[in-house]
N, C-alpha and C positions, 0 to 999 in steps of 0.2 A: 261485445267488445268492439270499440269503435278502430275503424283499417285506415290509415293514411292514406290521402290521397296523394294524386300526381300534384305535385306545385305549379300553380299558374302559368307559368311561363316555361313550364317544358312543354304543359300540353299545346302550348299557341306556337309552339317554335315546332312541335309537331304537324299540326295543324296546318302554320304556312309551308312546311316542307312539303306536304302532302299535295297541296296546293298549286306551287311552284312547278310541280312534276308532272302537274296533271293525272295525279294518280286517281281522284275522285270521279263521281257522275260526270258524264260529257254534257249533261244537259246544266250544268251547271257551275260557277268557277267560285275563285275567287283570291284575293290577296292585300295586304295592308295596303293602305290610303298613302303612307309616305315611309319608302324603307326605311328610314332613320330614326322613326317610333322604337325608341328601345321598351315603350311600355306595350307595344303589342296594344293599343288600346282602340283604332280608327282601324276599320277595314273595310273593301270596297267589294263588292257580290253581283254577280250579273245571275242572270236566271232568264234562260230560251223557252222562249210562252209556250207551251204545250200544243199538240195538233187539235185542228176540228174543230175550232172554234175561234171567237174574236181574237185571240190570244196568239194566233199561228204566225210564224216565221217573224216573231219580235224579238226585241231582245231588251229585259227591265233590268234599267240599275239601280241597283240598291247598298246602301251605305248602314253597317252594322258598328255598334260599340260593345266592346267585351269590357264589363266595371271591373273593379278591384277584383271582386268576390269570384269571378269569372273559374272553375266551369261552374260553382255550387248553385250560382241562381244566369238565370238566361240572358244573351246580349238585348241589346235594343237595338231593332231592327227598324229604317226607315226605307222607304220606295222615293228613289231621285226621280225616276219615271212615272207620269202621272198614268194612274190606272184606278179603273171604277174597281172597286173590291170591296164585299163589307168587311169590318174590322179594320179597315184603314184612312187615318183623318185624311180628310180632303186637302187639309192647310199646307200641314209638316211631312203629311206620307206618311207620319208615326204606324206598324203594326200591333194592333191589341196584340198580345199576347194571350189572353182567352178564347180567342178566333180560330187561333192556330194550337193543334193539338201539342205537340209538341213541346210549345213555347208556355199553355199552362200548367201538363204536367212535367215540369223538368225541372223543379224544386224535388219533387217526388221522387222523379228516376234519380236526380241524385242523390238522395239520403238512403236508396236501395243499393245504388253500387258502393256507396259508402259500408254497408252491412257485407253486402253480397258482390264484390267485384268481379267483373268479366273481362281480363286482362286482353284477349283476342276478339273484344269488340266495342265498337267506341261510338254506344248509342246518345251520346249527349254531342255535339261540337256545331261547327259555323256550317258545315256543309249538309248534316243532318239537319239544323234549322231552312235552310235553301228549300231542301228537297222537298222538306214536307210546305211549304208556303210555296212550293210549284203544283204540290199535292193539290192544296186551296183553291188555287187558282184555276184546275182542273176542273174543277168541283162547281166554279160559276163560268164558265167557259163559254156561254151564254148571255153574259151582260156584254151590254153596249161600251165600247169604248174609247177615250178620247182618242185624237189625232197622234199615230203614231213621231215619235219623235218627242212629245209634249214634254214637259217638267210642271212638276207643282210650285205655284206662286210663290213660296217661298225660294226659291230657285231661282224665279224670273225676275225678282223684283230689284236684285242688285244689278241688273242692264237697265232698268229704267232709274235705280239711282244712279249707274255712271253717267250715264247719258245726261240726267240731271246737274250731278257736278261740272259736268266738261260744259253744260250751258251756263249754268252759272258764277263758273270761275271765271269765264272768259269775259264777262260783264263788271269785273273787279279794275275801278284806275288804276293801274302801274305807272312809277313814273317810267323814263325811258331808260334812264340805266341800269331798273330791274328786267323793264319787259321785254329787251332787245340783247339782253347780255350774251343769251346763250344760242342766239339766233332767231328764227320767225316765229320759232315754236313757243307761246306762253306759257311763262315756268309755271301756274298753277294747273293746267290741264296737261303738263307735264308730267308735274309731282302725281294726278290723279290715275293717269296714264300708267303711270310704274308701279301702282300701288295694286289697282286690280290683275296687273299681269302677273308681278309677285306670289300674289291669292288666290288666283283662277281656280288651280287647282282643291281650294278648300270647298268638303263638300258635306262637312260635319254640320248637324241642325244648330246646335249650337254656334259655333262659328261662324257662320249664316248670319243667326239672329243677333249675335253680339256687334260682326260687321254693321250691318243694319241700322243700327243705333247709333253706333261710332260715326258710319257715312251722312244718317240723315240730321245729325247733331252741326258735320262741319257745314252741310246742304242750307242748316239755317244761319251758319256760319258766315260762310261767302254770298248769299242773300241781303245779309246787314251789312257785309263790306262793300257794298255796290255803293255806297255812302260815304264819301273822303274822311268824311268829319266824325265817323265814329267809331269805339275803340277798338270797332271788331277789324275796323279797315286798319287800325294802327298794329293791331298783332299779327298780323299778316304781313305787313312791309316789315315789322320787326325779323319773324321769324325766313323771310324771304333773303332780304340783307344780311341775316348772321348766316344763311344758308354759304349764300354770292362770297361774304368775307372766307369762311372755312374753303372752297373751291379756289379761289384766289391762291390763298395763302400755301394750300399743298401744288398748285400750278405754279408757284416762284422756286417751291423748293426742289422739285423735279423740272425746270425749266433747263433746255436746251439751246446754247446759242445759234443763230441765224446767220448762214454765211451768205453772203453777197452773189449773185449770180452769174456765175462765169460767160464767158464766150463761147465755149469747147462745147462738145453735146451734153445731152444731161448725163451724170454718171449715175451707175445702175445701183441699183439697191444692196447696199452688203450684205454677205454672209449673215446669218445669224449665228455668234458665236458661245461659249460657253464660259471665258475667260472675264474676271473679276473686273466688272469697270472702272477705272483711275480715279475715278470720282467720288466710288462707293468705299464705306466700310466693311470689311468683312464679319458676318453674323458671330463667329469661332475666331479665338486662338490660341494656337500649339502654347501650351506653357513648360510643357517637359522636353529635354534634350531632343532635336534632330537626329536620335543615334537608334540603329536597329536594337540596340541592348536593353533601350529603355523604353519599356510602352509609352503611347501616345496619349496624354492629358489633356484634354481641351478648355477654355472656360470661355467666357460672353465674353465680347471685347466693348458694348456699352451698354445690351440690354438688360433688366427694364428702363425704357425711356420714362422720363416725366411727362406730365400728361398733356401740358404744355406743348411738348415738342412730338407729340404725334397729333398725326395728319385727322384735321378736321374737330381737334380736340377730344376725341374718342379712344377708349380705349378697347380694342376688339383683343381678346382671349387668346391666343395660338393654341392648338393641340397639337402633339407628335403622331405622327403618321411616319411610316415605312411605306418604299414601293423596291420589288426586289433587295432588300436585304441597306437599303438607301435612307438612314430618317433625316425627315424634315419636318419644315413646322410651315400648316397649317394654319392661314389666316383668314382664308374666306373660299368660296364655292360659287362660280368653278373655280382653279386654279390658274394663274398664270400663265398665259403660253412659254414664256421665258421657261418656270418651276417644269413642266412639261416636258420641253426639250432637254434641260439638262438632266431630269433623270431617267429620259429615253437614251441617250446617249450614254450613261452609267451602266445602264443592263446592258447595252447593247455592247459596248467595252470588257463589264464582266463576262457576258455571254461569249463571246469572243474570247476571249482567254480559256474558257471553263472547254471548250470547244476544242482548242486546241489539244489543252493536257490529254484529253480523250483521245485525238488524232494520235499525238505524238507514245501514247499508252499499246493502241492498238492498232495503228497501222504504220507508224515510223519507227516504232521497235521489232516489227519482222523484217519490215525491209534493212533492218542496219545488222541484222542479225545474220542475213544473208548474205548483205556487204561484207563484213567480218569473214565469213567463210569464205568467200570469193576470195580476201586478200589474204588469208592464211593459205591458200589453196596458189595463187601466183605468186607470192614469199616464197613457197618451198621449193616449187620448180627454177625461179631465178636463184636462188641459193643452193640447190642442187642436192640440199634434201629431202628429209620424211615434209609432210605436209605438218605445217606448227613449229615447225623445229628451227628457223633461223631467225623469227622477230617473237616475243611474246604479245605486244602491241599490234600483231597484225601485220609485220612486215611492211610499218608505213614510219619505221625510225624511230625516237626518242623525244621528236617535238610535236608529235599529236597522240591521241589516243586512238579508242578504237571507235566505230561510228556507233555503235552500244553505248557507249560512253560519252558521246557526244548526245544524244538521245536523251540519255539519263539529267545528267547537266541542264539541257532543257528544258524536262517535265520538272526538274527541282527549282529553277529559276521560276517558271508560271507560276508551279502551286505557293510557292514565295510569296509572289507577288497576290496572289489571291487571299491566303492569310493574313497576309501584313494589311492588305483592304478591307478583310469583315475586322480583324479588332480596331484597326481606325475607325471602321463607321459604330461600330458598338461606343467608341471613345466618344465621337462624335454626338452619339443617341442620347449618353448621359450628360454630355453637357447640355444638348435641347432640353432635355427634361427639367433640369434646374433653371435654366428659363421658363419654361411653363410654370414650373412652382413659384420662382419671384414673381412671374406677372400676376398670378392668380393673387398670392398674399398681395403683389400689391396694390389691387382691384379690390380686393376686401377689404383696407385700410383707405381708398379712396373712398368708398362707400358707407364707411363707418363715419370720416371726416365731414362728407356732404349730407348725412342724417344730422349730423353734428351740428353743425352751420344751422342749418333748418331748423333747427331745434331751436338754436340761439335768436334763430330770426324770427319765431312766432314769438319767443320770452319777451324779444325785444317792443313786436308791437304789440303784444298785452299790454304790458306795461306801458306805452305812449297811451295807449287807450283810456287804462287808467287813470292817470295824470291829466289828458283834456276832460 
């Protein structure tokens, strides 16, 4: 009778917990390639070279893929660090899996835990594969090896195409209102500039090798643009100028007027504040009463915009995100310092409040408790009776209460105000969300339009074709 296994993604969410905590071998780590992997599928493995040999006081990186099927058949392990090892290509670092014990029988172990499971041991995972390919490694501890620090060629070969690009973009005519617009620096080894800083971090063979292609494709690219007259140099100022027009066009619409410079000394930098700019729209608005009786409704006040009227002609996604109990939305990484301050400023507001009620809970209700006694206690001696017996208030008259009671009043004003703030931001959350759902429909309606078009436009020049 065949036993269920764990599903994929608890065991790797185990695995990186495990991982994260350092709970594994010290002689070896490891953890995803980019946290935001929800497929769990790139992860990145160090492994401390063993003593006694060529191997000693190193430290190899190596970059593992866990497929679909993951744990029933073995990841694919590559060596980022170049090392003599047999069983592993010189090119890509790729590890045979026949080399290493482990990695060929673990189709095997796993159709045996599949029969026979061993819930308190977990002889299949990423760090089991580690150990025994340090095992290996062990085992030829003796071969000669490269220069510490080294990477395998495929590694090394996208510096010698940057290096490439930034020589040969810079050999491209610009006229001068492209190549001066944004100062000394040449937009084409600009653009190149951004692009492997973007990527640095990719360290997947694949993505390597797809880079590769893509880089040495544009290599031959701006090569033929060194040439005015040919069309590779004309998609280039095309694509440069539609660049210059979109940059433009979002710099008029966030443009700031220039005031004249005065006599007086310079005046200092404002505050940075949190309060809605005069100029701006507000993202929300209230559509149900201003009345404590009635919950708070919020709805878009113009978004989704057309696509026209966002910036750069692009349309970028929002996701809802919370910080402290806070949602907003989400349009790119990192965040705003503006988005930053205002909802440091939020927690720090609620914290502040949440803070208080606690204070006035348990340290301004003894001490009013004691005030209380104190004024029943000099009430009854100025009244010249029993103690309690001339004011029930405390013997502080008919136009206040008692400091208990002023206390109280207090902790019920706060938590007020702290209720009435998480259901506005829950109000708040739901109206973001139906934002996010119009943009998305109408990102899919865009997308289906411009399939659309495209469609129309190969009909169209068949059909010319046709005809001549």
């Amino acid at each position: 009778m065949a036993v269920a296994q764990v599903p994929r993604n608890f065991k790797l969410l185990a695995e990186l917990e495990k991982g994260e905590k350092g709970m594994g071998a010290g002689a070896c780590s490891y953890g995803l390639e980019d946290p935001e992997d929800i497929y769990m599928s790139n992860w990145r493995g160090t492994i401390w070279g063993p003593p006694h040999g060529h191997h000693e006081n190193r430290i190899y990186e190596l970059k593992m893929e866990c497929g679909p099927n993951y744990p029933s058949e073995p990841p694919v392990i590559y060596f980022v660090s170049q090392i003599n090892l047999p069983g592993v290509n010189q090119t890509d670092g790729r590890v045979d899996k026949n080399s290493v014990a482990i990695l060929r029988d673990w189709e095997r172990i796993s159709n045996e835990l599949s029969k026979n499971p061993r819930p308190k041991e977990d002889p299949l995972s990423l760090e089991a594969a580690l150990i025994a390919i340090r095992k290996y490694m062990d085992e030829h501890k003796k071969l000669p090896q490269p220069p510490e620090g080294s990477k395998f060629a495929i590694y090394k070969d996208r510096f010698a195409l940057y290096k490439a690009l930034l020589r040969q973009g810079a050999r491209v005519p610009l006229p001068d209102d492209v190549a001066t617009h944004s100062g000394p620096v040449n937009p084409i080894k600009h653009l190149v500039r951004k692009g492997f800083r973007r990527n640095k971090n990719d360290t997947s063979p694949r993505l390597v090798v797809c880079a590769l292609q893509t880089g040495y494709k544009f290599l031959d690219l701006l090569t033929a643009a060194q040439t005015p007259s040919t069309t590779q140099h004309a998609s280039i100022l095309s694509f440069l100028r539609t660049r210059l027009a979109a940059r433009q066009a979002a710099a008029t619409r966030h443009h700031k007027p220039v005031t004249a410079p005065s006599d007086g000394p310079p005046a200092r930098n404002p505050k940075p504040t949190s309060a809605l700019h005069p100029d701006r729209v507000p993202l929300l608005t209230r559509v149900s009463p201003a009345t404590r009786q009635s919950p708070p409704v919020y709805a878009s006040t113009q978004r989704p915009l057309a696509l026209a009227r966002l910036s750069g002609g692009v349309r970028r996604l929002p996701t809802l995100d919370e910080c402290n109990g806070v949602p907003f939305l989400r349009l790119r990484r990192p965040q705003p310092p503006g988005l930053s301050r205002v909802l440091r400023q939020k927690a720090m507001k609620r914290q502040a409040r949440t803070t208080k009620v606690i204070r006035l809970m348990e340290v301004d209700a003894r001490e009013a408790k004691w005030e209380d006694g104190w004024e029943r206690s000099v009430g009854g001696l100025l009244g010249g009776g029993g103690e309690g017996e001339v004011d029930k208030k405390g013997g502080r008259g008919d136009r206040e209460g008692t400091f208990g009671e002023s206390v109280q009043r207090s902790v019920t004003y706060v938590s007020g105000a702290l209720d009435a703030e998480r259901v506005d931001m829950i109000a708040r959350g739901k109206a973001m969300w139906k934002i996010v759902e119009a943009e998305r429909a109408l990102a899919k309606e865009e997308r289906r339009q411009l399939r659309e078009a495209k469609r129309r436009a190969k009909e169209a020049q068949a059909e010319g074709s046709e005809d001549v």
